[in-house]
C-alpha positions in Angstrom: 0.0 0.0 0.0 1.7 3.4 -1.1 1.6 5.9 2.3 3.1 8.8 0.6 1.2 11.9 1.5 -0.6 9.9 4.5 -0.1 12.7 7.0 1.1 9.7 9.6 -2.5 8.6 9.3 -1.1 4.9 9.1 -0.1 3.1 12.8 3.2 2.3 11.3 5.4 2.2 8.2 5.3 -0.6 6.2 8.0 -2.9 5.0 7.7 -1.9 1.9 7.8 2.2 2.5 10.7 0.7 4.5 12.9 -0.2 2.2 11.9 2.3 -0.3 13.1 5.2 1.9 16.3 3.2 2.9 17.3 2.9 -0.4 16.4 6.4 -0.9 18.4 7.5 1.9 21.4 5.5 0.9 21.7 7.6 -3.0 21.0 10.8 -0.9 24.2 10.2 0.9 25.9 9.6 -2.3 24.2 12.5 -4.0 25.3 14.5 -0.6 29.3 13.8 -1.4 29.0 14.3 -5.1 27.4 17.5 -5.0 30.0 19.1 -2.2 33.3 17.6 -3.7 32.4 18.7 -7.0 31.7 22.4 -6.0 34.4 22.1 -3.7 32.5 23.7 -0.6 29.1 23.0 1.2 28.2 21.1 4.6 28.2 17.4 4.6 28.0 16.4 7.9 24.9 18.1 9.3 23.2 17.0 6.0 23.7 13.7 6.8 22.7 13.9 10.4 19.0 15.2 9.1 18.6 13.5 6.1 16.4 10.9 7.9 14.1 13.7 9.1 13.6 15.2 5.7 12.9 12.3 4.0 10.3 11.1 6.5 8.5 14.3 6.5 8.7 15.0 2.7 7.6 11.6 2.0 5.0 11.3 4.7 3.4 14.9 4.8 1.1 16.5 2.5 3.4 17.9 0.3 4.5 17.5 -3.2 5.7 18.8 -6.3 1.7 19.3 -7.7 0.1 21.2 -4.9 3.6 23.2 -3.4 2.0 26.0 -4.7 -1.5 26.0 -3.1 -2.8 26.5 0.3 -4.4 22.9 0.9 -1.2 21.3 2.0 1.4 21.1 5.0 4.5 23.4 4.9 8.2 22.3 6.2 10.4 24.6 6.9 14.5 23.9 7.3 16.0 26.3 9.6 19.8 25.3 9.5 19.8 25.9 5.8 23.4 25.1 5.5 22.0 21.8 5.4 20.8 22.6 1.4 23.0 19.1 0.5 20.6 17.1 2.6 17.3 19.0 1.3 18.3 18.8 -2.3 18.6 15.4 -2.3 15.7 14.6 -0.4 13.7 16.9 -2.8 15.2 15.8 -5.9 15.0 11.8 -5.2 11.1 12.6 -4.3 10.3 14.1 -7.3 10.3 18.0 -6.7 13.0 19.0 -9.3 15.6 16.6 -11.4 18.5 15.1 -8.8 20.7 15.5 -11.9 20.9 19.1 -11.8 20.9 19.2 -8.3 24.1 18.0 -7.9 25.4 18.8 -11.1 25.4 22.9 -10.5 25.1 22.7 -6.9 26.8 26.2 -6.0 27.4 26.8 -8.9 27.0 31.1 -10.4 23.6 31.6 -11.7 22.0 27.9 -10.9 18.9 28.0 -8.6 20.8 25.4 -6.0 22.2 27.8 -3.6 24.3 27.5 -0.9 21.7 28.1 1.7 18.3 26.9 0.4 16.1 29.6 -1.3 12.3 29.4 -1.6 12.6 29.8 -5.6 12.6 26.2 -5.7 9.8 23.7 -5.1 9.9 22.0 -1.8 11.6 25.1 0.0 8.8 27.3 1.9 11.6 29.9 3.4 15.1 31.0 2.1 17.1 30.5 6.0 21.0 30.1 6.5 21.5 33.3 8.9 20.5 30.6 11.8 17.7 31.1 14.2 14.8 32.3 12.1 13.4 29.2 10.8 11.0 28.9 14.1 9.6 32.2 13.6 8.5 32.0 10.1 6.9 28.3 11.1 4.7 30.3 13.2 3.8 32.1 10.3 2.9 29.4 8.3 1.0 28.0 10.8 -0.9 31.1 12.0 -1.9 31.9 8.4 -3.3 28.6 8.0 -5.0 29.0 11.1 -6.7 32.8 9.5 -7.2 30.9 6.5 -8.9 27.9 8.0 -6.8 25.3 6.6 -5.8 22.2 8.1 -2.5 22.5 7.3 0.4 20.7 9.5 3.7 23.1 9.7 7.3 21.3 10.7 11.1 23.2 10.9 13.7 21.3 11.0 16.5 23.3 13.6 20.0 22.3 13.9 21.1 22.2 18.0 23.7 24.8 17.9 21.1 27.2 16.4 19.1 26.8 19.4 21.7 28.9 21.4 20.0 31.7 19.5 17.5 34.5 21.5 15.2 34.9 18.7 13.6 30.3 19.1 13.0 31.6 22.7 10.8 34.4 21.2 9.1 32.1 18.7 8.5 29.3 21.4 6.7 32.0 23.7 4.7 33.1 20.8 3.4 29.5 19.5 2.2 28.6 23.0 0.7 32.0 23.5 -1.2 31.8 19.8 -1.7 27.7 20.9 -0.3 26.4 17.6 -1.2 23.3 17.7 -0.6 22.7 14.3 3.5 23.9 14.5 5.6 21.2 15.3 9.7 21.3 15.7 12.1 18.8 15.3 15.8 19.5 16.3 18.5 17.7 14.7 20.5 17.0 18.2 24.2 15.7 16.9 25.5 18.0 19.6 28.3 19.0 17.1 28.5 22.7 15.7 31.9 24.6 13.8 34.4 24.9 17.1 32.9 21.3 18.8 30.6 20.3 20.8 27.6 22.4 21.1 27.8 22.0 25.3 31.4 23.5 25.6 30.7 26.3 22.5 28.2 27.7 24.6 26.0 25.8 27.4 22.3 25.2 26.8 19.6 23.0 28.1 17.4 22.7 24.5 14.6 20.2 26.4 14.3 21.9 29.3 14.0 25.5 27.7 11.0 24.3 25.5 9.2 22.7 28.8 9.5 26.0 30.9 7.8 27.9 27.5 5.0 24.8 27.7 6.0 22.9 25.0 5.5 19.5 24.3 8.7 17.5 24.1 10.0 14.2 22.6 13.1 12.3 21.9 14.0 9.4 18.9 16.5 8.0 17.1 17.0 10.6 14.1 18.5 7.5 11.6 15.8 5.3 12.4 13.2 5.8 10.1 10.8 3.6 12.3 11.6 5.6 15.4 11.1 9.1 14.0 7.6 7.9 12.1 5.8 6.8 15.3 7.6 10.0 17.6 6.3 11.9 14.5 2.3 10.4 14.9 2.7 10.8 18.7 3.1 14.9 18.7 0.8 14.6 15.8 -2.0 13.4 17.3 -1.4 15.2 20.8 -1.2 18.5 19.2 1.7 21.0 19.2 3.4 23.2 19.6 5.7 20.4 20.3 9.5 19.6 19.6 11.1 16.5 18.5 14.9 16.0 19.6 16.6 13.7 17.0 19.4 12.2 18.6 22.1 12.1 14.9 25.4 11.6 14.0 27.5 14.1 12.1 28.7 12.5 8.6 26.3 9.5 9.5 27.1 6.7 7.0 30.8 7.4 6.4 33.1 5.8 8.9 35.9 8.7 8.8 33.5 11.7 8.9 31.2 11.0 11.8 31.3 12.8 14.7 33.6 14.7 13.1 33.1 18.2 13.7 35.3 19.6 10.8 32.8 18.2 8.2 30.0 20.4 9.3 31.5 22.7 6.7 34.2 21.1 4.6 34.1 19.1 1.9 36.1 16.4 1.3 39.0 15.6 -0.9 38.8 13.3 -3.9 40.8 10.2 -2.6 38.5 10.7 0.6 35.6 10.8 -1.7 36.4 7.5 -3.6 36.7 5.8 -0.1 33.4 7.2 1.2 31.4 6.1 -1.9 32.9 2.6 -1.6 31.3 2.8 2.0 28.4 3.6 1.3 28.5 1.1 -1.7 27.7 4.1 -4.4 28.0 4.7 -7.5 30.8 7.5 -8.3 30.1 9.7 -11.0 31.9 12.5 -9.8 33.5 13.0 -13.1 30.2 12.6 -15.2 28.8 15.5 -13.5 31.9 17.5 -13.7 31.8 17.6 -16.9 28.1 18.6 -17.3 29.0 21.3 -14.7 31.6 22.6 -17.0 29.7 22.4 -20.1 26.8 24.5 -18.6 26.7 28.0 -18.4 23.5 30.4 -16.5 22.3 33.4 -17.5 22.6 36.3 -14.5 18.4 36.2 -14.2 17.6 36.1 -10.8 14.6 33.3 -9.3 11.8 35.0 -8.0 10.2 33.3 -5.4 6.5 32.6 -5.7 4.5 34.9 -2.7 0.7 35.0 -2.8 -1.6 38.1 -2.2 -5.5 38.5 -1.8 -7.7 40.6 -3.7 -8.5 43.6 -1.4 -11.3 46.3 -1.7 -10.9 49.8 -1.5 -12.6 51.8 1.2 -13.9 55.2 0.1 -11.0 58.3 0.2 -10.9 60.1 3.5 -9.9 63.7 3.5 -8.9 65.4 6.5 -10.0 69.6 6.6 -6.9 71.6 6.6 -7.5 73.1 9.6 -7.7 69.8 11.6 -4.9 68.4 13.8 -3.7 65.2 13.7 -0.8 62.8 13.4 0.1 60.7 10.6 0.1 57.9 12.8 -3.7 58.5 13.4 -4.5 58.3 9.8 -2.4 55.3 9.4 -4.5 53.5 12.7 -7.7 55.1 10.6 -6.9 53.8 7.3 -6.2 50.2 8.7 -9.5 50.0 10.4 -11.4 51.2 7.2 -9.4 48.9 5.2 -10.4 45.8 7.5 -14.4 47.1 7.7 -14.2 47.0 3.6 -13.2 43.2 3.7 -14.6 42.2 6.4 -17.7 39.5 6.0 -15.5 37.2 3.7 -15.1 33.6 5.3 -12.1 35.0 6.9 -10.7 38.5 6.8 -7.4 38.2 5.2 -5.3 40.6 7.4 -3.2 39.9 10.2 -1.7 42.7 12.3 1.5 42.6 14.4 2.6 44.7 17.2 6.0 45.0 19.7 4.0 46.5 22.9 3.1 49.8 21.2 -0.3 49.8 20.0 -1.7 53.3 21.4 1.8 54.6 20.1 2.0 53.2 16.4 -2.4 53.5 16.3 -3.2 49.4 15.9 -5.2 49.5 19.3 -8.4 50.2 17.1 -7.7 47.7 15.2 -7.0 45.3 17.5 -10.4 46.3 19.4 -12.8 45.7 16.4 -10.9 42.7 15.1 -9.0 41.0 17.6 -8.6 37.3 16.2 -6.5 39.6 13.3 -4.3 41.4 16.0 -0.9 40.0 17.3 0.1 41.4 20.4 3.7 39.6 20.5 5.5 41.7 23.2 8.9 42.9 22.9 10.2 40.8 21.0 10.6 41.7 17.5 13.2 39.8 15.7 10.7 37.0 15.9 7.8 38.7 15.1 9.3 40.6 11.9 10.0 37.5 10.4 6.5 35.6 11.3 5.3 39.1 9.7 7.0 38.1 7.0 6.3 34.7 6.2 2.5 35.5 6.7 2.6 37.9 4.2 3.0 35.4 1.6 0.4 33.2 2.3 -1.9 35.5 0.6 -2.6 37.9 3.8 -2.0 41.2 4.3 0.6 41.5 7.0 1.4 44.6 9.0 4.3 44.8 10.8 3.8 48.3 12.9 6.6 49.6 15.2 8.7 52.5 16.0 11.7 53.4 13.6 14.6 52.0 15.7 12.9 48.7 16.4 11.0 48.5 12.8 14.1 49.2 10.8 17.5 49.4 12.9 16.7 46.5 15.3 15.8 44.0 12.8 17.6 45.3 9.9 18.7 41.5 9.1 15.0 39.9 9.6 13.9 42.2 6.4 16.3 41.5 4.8 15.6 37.9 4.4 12.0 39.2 4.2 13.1 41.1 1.0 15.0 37.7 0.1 12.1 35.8 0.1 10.2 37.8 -1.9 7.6 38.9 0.9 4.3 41.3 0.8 5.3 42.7 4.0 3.9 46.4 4.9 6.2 47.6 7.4 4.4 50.6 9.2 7.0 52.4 11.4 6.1 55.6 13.7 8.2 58.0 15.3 11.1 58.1 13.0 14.2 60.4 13.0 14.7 63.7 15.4 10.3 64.2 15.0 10.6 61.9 18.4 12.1 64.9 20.2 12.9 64.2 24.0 13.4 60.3 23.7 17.2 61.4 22.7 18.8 59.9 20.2 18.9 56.0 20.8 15.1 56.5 20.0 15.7 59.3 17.0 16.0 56.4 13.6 17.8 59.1 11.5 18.7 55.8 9.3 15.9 54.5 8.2 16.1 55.3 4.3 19.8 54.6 4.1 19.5 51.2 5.2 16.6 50.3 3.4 18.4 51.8 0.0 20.1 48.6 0.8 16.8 46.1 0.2 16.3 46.2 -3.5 12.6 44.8 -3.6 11.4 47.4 0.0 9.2 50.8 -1.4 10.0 53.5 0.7 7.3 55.7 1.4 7.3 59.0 3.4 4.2 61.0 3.6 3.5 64.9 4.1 0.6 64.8 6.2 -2.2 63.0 6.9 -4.5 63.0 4.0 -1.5 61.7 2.1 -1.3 59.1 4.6 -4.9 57.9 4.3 -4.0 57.2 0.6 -0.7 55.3 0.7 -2.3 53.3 3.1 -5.0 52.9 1.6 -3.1 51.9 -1.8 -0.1 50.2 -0.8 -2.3 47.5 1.6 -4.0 46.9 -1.4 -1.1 46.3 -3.2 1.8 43.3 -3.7 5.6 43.9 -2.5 7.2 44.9 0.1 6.6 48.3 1.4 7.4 50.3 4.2 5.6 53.6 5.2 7.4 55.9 7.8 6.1 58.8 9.6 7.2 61.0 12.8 5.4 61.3 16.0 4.3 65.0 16.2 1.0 66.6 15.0 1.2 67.8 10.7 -0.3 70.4 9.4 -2.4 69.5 6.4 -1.0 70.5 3.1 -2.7 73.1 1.4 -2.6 74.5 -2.3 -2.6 78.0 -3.1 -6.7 78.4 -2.7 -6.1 76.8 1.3 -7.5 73.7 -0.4 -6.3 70.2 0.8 -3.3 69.4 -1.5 -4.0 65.7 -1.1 -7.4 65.8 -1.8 -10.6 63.3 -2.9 -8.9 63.3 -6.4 -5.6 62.8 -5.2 -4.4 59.0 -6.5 -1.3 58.0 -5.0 1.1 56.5 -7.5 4.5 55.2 -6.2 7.6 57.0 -7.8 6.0 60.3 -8.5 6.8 63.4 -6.3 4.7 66.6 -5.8 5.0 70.1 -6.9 3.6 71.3 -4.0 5.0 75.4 -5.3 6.8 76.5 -7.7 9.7 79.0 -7.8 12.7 79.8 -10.2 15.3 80.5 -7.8 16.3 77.0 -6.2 13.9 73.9 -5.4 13.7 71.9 -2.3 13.3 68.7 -2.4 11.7 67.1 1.2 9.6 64.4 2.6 7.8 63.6 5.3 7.5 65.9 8.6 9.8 68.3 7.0 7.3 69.0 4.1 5.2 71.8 5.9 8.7 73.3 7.2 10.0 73.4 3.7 7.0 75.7 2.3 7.6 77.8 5.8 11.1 78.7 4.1 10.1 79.7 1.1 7.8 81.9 3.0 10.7 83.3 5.0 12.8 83.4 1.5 10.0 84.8 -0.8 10.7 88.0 1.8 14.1 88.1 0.4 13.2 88.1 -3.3 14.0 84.3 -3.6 11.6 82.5 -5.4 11.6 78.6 -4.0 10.2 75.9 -5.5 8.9 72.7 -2.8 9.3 69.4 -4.0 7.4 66.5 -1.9 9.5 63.6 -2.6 7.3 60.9 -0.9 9.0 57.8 -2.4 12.8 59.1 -2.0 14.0 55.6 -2.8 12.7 56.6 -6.4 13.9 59.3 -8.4 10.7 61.3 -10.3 13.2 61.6 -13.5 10.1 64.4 -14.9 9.8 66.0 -11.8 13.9 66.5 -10.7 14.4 68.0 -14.3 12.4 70.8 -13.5 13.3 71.1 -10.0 17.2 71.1 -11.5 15.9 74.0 -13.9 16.0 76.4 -11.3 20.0 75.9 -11.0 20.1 74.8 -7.9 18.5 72.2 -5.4 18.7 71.7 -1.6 17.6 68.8 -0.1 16.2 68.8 3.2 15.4 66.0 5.8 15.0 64.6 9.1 17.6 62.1 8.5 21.3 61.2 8.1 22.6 63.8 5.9 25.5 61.4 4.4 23.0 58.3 3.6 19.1 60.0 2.7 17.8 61.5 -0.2 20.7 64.3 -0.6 22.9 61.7 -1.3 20.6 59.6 -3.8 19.8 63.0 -5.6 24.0 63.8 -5.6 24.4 60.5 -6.9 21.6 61.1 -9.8 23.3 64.2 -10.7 26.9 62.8 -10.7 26.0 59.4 -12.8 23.9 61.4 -15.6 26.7 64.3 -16.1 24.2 66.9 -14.9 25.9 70.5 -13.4 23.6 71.5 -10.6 24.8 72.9 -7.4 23.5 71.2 -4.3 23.1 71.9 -0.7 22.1 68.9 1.5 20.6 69.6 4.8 20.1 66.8 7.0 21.6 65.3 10.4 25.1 65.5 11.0 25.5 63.8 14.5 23.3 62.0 16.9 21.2 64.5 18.0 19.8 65.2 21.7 16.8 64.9 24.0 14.3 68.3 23.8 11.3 69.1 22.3 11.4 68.6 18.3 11.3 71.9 17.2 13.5 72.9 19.8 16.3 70.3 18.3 15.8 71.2 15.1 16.8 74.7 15.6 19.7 73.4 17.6 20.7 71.3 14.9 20.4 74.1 12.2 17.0 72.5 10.7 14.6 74.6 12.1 12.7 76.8 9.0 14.5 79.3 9.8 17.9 78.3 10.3 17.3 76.3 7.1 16.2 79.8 5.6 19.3 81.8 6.4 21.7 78.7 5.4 19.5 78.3 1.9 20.0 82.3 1.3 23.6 82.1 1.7 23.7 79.3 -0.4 21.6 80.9 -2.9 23.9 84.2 -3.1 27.1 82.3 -2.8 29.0 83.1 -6.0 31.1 80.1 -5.4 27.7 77.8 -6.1 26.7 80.2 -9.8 23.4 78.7 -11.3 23.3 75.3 -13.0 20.7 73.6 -14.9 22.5 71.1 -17.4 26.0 70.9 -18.9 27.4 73.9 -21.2 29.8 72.3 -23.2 30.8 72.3 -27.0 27.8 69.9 -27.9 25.6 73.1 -27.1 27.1 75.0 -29.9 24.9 74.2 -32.3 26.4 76.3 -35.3 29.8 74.2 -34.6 27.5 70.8 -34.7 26.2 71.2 -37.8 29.2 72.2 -39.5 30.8 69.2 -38.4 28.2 67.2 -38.8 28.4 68.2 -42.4 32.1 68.0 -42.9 33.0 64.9 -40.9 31.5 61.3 -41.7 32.8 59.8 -38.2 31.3 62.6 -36.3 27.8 62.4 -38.5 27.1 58.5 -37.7 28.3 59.3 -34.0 25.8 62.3 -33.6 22.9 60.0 -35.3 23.5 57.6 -32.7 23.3 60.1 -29.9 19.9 61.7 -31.0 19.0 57.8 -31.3 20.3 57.0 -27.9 18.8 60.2 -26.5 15.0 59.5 -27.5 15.5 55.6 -25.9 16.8 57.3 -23.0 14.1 59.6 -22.6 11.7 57.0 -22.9 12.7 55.5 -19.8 12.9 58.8 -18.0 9.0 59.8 -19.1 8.2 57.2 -16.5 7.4 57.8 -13.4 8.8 54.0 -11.9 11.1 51.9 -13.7 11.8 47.6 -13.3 15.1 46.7 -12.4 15.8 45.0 -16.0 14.8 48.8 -17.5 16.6 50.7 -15.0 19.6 48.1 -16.2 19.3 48.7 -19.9 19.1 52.5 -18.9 21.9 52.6 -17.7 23.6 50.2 -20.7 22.4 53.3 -23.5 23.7 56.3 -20.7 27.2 54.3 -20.9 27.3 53.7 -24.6 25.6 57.5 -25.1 28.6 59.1 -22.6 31.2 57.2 -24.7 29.7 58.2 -27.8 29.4 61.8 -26.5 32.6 62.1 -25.3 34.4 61.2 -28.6 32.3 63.5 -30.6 33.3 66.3 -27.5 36.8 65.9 -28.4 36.3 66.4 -32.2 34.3 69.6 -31.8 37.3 70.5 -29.2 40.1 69.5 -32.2 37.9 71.3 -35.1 37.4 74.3 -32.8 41.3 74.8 -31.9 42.5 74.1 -35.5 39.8 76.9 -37.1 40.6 79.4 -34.3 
């Protein structure tokens, strides 16, 4: 009788699974050594230790190659992804992907086996290898399954050195407070990690720490297929959250690597290969796939991983009067709750909120009071609850991960970015950010926030003005796929008015990511800005407009981004300041420098921003200490205005402007002719890209290919008109 996908519905395994999954094991082990002597590197040992687990719980659970990516199945997620040797094999003699390749390009550049396992490829729910966070997104799996309804089983497979790690004490206090009952944990105990023996690297009492956080606990015999299926339909049937410790061997099957702690990471040598394949009474083939190895070549496409997202309505616009006072924050919280009332009545609502001890603070607490079986109150404790965040927000919820700057970014910088790595939906809502949180002093004051997240290619970074503009990114980017973070300050905004007192952000307003806002015009100089800093900006040219200095304002609410349309006319006024409540060498002054510099444009540039960690006082009181205060900012714009060190700019004035000189070249010269066809040719493709407002990372690439070959091109043709212009003189 075939019991794969039985779920451990049967008492015991059968003779014939038996020996099936023996024999299975037994190639895995070979496939294991081929795979890391041919690429030279990987981790043998521990993938030997677990390679009993995986197989039983592949084999067993609901979960195959057909249904990996729909909802109606069990999830398995392997923590110690250093381990990818063991999975890959497990996965590829089941079925999920061709064995072949698997150990063929197995680290190889461009092929989909990886190192660390990545969730690109069937079988892998969660790209792990920075140890520790493979707990955390198991509760995520097996929370959204519980939203969703589904009776889905969720297993991680942990290594025991891993367990020395804070953030498994976070994720066991959160499964027993949630009572998962569906999350179940089995550590691969070989009590070997890279400098020995996990009990004199750093002392730890693994059973007894999941007992005191109420777990259910169990021991078997990790090699013992027999043993781990009926520990397996024990903690099954009780109910979790429970944790299986798998007593293993490193290097299990070859006499010279077990219990060996060196082969955690090393691979071995071809003489010791040829000996461990005659042990385990293998097949060698090392040189058959060396040669395919060598005779293949990838392309530098990345593998997206596969993320789900639900269908979300739209609550009507909400428009704040300009006269009212109110915190972004607030319109966040308000937003959230309209967004949940709009799909609310559907057999489950599809959101799942998350919050670190600051509800009232970050404005979840009305959420959390209408919909409370949607609401995560997980404490302080969030490194584990970023990435359970984050692994819920591909199972087709929306997931909000709300915090204050310092936590939400700087804390658990390297929790989003193996959010970003795995491709997540995750809307990261932080509060409070930069010097707007005033008398906390600075280990509060996240003056960082955009500078590190420059560093997550897939994260949007959006800032808002005030609060109406709020209400629509929320509003918008909940609704929408990716990852996304939205940061605000603490204080009370004023709403943003156009020149009639009107709302600038108003029931017509549609929020579109990567386009900034003319918020006023002016010919003099134009500031670009974000966030709290937006209604202090248009206070300058206020105090400047006094002066006879005409200031244009420039909302920049997705600084990440650059509004090609809108810098150009910004950079028409000859010169551009850009001010922010942030780090002044990392934020937008040094992504606009950076524009400037890589497209050979001549604009002057004053960036005002933090220079230091700043202090404890009111916010307005700070900035004025700090030289950002309106009108500090004023008088250091005027100077910078009236300098005549920093002369107006606006574009490059160089020979290629002379048109008269152009054309008589162009005429007179068949080498510059072809050359100035291709730049008018390069020059509309160019300007293709930069008429829109957002560009893919494969446009933004080829971009940058024509701006190479255009420069190139340009400065040749420079040097001709330079050579013409000195001989006719």
């Amino acid at each position: 009788m075939n019991q794969k996908n039985n779920r451990f519905s049967d008492e015991k395994i059968y003779p014939e699974t038996l020996s099936l999954l023996q024999e299975l094991a037994a190639k895995a082990r070979g496939d294991i050594l081929t795979m890391t002597t041919l690429a030279n590197s990987g981790h043998p040992g521990g993938s030997m230790s677990s390679l009993e687990v995986f197989f039983t719980l592949f084999y067993f659970l609901n979960i195959n190659r057909e249904n990996f990516d729909g909802d109606d199945r069990d999830f398995v997620v392997v923590s110690h992804g250093h381990t990818s040797p063991g999975v890959y094999s497990t996965l590829g003699r089941l079925g999920f992907f061709d064995i072949e390749e698997a150990v063929a390009f197995f680290r190889k550049a461009g092929s989909p086996y990886e190192g660390h396992i990545e969730r690109h490829l069937k079988g892998v729910d969660w790209s792990t290898g920075n140890l520790g966070q493979g707990l955390s997104a198991g509760c995520g799996f097996a929370l959204s399954a519980k939203i969703k309804q589904k009776d889905s089983m969720v297993f991680v497979v942990m290594g025991d050195g891993e367990q020395q790690k804070g953030q498994i004490s976070e994720a066991r206090r959160f499964a027993k407070k949630f009572c998962l009952n569906n999350l179940f944990a089995i550590v691969d105990l070989n009590r070997l990690q890279i400098s020995g023996n996990i009990e004199s690297v750093m002392k730890q009492n693994i059973k007894e720490n999941y007992l005191s956080d109420g777990w259910e606990v169990y021991e078997t015999d990790g090699h013992s297929f027999e043993d781990i299926y009926k520990t397996v339909k024990t903690a099954v049937s009780k109910g979790g959250p429970a944790v299986i410790l798998a007593h293993t061997v490193m290097g299990k099957g070859v006499s010279f690597m077990e219990n060996v702690k060196d082969y955690h990471g090393k691979a071995l040598t071809r003489e010791q290969y040829e000996k461990a394949m005659d042990e385990l009474n293998c097949e060698k083939r090392l040189d058959y796939y060396k040669s395919l190895r060598q005779e293949t070549r990838f392309s530098a496409a990345y593998s997206v991983a596969k993320s789900q997202f639900p269908v979300i309505k739209l609550p009507p616009v909400r428009v704040y009067d300009k006269n009212k006072k109110i915190d972004m924050r607030t319109a966040f919280g308000e937003a959230l709750v309209e967004l949940a009332k709009a799909n609310a009545g559907k057999d489950f609502l599809p959101f799942a909120v998350f919050d670190c001890d600051l509800a009232g603070s970050v404005k979840v607490d009305g959420f959390a009071k209408l919909f409370p079986e949607n609401f995560f109150q997980s404490g302080i404790q969030e490194h584990n609850t970023c990435t359970i965040a984050g692994a819920v927000s591909t199972r087709g919820l929306v997931s909000v991960f709300a915090d204050f700057g310092v936590f939400g970014v700087d804390e658990v910088y390297n929790q989003q970015r193996l959010n970003d790595i795995n491709n997540a939906n995750l809307k990261v809502v932080c509060t409070h950010l930069g010097v707007d949180v005033g008398e906390d002093g600075k280990t509060h004051q996240c003056i960082d926030y955009l500078g590190l997240l420059r560093n997550l290619y897939g994260f949007k970074v959006i800032l808002p003005a005030d609060a109406n503009q709020t209400f629509s990114v929320v509003r918008s980017s909940l609704a929408s796929p990716g990852n996304v973070f939205i940061g605000m300050g603490r204080s009370v905004t004023p709403i943003i008015t156009k020149e009639d007192g009107s709302p600038f952000f108003d029931e017509k307003y549609v929020y579109e990511y990567g386009k900034w806002d003319i918020l006023s015009k002016g010919t003099d100089v134009a500031i670009i800005t974000y966030g709290v800093m937006v209604y202090r900006a248009l206070m300058i040219k206020e105090f400047l407009g006094k002066n006879g200095i005409d200031v244009m304002v420039v909302n920049a609410s997705s600084p990440k981004e650059i509004d090609k349309i809108t810098l150009k006319q910004a950079i028409m006024t000859g010169r551009i300041v850009t001010y922010e409540d942030h780090n002044v060498f990392t934020g937008l002054g040094s992504i606009i420098g950076q524009y400037l510099g890589e497209n050979g444009i001549v604009c002057p540039l004053l960036k005002l921003g933090v220079e230091n960690y700043c202090f404890s006082g009111a916010t307005d009181e700070v900035f004025d200490l700090i030289g950002l205060s309106p009108e500090k900012a004023a008088e250091r714009i005027g100077r910078f205005c009236t300098n005549p060190n920093f002369q107006k700019g606006g574009g490059n004035m160089d020979l290629m402007n002379d048109e008269v000189l152009v054309k008589k070249l162009v005429q007179e010269n068949e080498e510059f002719r072809k050359l100035y066809e291709e730049h008018l040719e390069l020059k509309a493709k160019i300007a293709e890209f930069e008429s829109k407002h957002y560009l893919t990372a494969e446009e933004e690439m080829e971009k940058k290919r024509l701006q190479k070959i255009k420069l190139a091109g340009k400065d040749k043709m420079f040097e001709m008109l330079k050579a013409y212009k000195s001989k006719n003189n």
